[in-house]
N, C-alpha and C positions, 0 to 999 in steps of 0.2 A: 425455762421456756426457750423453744427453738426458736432462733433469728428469722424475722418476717418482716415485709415493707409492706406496706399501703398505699397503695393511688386512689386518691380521692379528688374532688369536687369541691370548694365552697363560693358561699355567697351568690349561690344561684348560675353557676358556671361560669363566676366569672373572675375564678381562681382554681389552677389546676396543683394540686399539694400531695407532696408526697413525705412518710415519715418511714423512720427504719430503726430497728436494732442488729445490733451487728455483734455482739459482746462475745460471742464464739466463734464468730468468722474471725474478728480481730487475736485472739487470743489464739487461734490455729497459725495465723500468722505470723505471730510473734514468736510460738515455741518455731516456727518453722525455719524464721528469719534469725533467732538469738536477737530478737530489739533488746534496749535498754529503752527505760521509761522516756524520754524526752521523744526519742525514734521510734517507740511505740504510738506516740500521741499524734507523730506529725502520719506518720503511713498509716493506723488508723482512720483518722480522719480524711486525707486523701482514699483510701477502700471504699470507705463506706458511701462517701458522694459519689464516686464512681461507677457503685453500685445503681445507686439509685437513676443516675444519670442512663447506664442499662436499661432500668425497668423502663426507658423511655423509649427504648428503639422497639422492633418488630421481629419476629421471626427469626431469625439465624444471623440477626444483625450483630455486633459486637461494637466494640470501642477500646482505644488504648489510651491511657491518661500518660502525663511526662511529665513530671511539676520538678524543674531543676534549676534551682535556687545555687546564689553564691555557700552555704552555710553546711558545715563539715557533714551533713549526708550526703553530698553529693543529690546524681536523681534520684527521686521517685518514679516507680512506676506500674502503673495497674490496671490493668483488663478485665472487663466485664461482658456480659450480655442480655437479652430480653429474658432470660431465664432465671435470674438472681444469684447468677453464678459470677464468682469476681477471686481474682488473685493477685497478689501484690508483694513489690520488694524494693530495696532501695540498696544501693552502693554500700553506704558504710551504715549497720546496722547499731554499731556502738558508740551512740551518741545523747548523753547525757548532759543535764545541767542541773543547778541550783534554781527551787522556783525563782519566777518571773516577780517584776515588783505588784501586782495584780496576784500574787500566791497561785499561780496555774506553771504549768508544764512549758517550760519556753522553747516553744517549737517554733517560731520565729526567728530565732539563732539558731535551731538548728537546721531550718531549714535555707533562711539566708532572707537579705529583703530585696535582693535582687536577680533576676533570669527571666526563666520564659516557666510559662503554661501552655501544654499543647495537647490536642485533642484530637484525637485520627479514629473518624466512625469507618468503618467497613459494612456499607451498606448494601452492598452483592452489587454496586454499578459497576462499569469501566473503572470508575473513579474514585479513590475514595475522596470523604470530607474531612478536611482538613482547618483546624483555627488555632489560633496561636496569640497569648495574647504576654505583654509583662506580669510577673508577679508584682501584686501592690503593696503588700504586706508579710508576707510569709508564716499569716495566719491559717493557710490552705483556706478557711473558707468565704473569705474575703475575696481571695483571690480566682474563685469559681463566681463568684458574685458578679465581679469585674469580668468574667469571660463570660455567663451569658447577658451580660447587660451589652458585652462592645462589639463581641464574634458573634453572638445569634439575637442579638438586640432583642432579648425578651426580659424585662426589669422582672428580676427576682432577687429573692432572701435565700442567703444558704449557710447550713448553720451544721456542725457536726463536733462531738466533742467525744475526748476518750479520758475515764479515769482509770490509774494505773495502784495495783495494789502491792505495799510491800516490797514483797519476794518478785517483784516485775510482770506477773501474770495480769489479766485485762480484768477489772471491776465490774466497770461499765463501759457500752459504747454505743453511738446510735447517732439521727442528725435529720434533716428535716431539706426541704425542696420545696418555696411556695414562688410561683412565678402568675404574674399578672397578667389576664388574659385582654384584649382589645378595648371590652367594653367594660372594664373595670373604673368604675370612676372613683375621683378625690377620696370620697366617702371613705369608701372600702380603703383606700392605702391607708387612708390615716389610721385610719382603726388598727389595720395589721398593725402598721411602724409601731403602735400605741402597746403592743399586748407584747410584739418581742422586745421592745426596752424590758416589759416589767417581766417577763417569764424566764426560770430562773436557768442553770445552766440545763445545756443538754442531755449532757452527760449523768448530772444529778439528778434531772427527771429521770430518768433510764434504772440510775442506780437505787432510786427510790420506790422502784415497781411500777413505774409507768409503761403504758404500753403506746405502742405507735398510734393509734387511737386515740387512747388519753392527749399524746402530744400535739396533736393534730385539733382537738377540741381546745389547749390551751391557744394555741395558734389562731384559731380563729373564732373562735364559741360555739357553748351549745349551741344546736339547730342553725347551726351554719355550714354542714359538713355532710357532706353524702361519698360513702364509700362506696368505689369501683370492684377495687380487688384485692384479693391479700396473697402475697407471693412469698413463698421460702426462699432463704438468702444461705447463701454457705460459701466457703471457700472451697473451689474448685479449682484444680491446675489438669489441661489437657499433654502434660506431655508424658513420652510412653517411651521404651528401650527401640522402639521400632522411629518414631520419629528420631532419636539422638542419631541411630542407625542411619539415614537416610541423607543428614547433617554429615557426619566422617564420608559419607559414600560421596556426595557432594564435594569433598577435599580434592577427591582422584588419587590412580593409584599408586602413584609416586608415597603421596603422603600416610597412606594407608601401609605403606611398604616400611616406611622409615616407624610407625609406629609399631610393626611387629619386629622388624630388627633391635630397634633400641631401648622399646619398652614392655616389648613382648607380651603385649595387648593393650589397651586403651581402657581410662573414666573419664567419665564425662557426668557431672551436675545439669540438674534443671535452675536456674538464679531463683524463680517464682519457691516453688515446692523444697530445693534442697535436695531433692531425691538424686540418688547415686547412682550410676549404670553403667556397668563395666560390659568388656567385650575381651574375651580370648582372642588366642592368635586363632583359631579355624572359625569363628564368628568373625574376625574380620577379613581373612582369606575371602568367607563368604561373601563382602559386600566389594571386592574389586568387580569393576566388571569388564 
């Protein structure tokens, strides 16, 4: 099954929930990035809210995630947009551990339990939106928890989990968005609080043949759930030999100079994708100007 999210509706609008699987976004990622399973779990899970955090915005809108914890990946970091397109990379992809005393993936060391979380929407103003908040946890989605309850004061659940197979390749992966709308009363939290105590991991619904759907009914119960839309989600990277191009042009010609002298042409990587893109000595003649 292709990777899809869901915006939905419960409890009479007065919960707006979003669910996703991402188990081949994540797993393009990872052949792209070389993770090892602990840095698979933490970028993962960081992707896939980020995603979803996307399907929030509008139009041509976009967002870039920073989650940079004290813990030997260094940052995180990951971009998305209204269109379920998301890409993602982190510092030091080779970061492993021995499970957690909970038998899970200890992405909390590797991520760290201390820095920032920052959040930069590119909304086409003058300006963009900007929040920032501590990590609390370095569970990532705790820590999105804590940033929209304190940066956009909207009380929500965020929950996202990745299992990792093996030979390092993605299992499962997938993660949920329920945020409380104004007129949400007591009732209703308790209820949610009540269903994700008992509902089991994310990840294993995922890997169990659940669909975003299904998750979304555990979340909140039958006929409590009305579906918006369903959007395809994939790992997308925008960068092109013509953008890297445009980057060295940006150096000036000095430096453009010193690269056909001494290395008699230039590579340059994309950090997101990996991709490689070279330039001759007469491709970069061409970009002095």
């Amino acid at each position: 099954m292709s990777d899809y999210l869901i915006k939905a509706t419960g409890f009479n609008n007065n919960v707006r929930a979003y669910a996703i699987q991402t188990t081949d976004t994540i797993e393009e990622a990872r052949r792209r990035q070389d993770t090892w399973a602990t840095a698979s779990a933490a970028l993962g899970r960081t992707m896939t809210i980020t995603t979803m955090m996307g399907a929030m915005l509008k139009g041509e809108d976009k967002l870039t995630v920073k989650l940079e914890g004290d813990g030997p990946m260094g940052a995180i970091v990951a971009d998305s947009n209204a269109k379920g397109q998301v890409r993602g990379y982190t510092v030091n992809p080779h970061v492993d551990f021995e499970l957690n005393d909970k038998g899970k993936l200890d992405v909390a060391r590797a991520v760290g339990t201390s820095g920032t979380l920052s959040i930069v929407k590119d909304l086409g103003l003058k300006n963009n939106f900007t929040g920032q908040v501590p990590i609390v946890s370095g569970e990532v989605s705790e820590d999105f928890t804590y940033y929209f309850a304190t940066s956009e004061q909207v009380p929500s659940a965020v929950g996202a989990g990745v299992l990792v197979n093996p030979d390092h390749s993605i299992l499962a992966a997938g993660g949920f968005i329920l945020q409380m709308l104004p007129n949400a009363d007591d009732d209703i939290i308790d209820r949610i609080e009540q269903r994700l105590k008992d509902m089991p991991a994310i990840s294993s619904l995922i890997r169990d043949g659940k669909s975003p759907e299904d998750i979304l009914e555990v979340l909140l119960g039958e006929g409590n759930l009305k579906i918006h839309e369903k959007l395809p989600v994939s790992f997308h990277c925008n960068c092109s030999k013509e953008r890297v191009g445009t980057a060295i042009q940006g150096m000036g010609n000095e430096e453009i100079d010193n690269m056909i002298k001494e290395d008699h042409g230039a590579e340059a990587s994309c950090h997101f994708c990996n991709e490689m893109y070279t330039f001759n000595i007469d491709e970069l003649k061409a970009l002095k100007s």
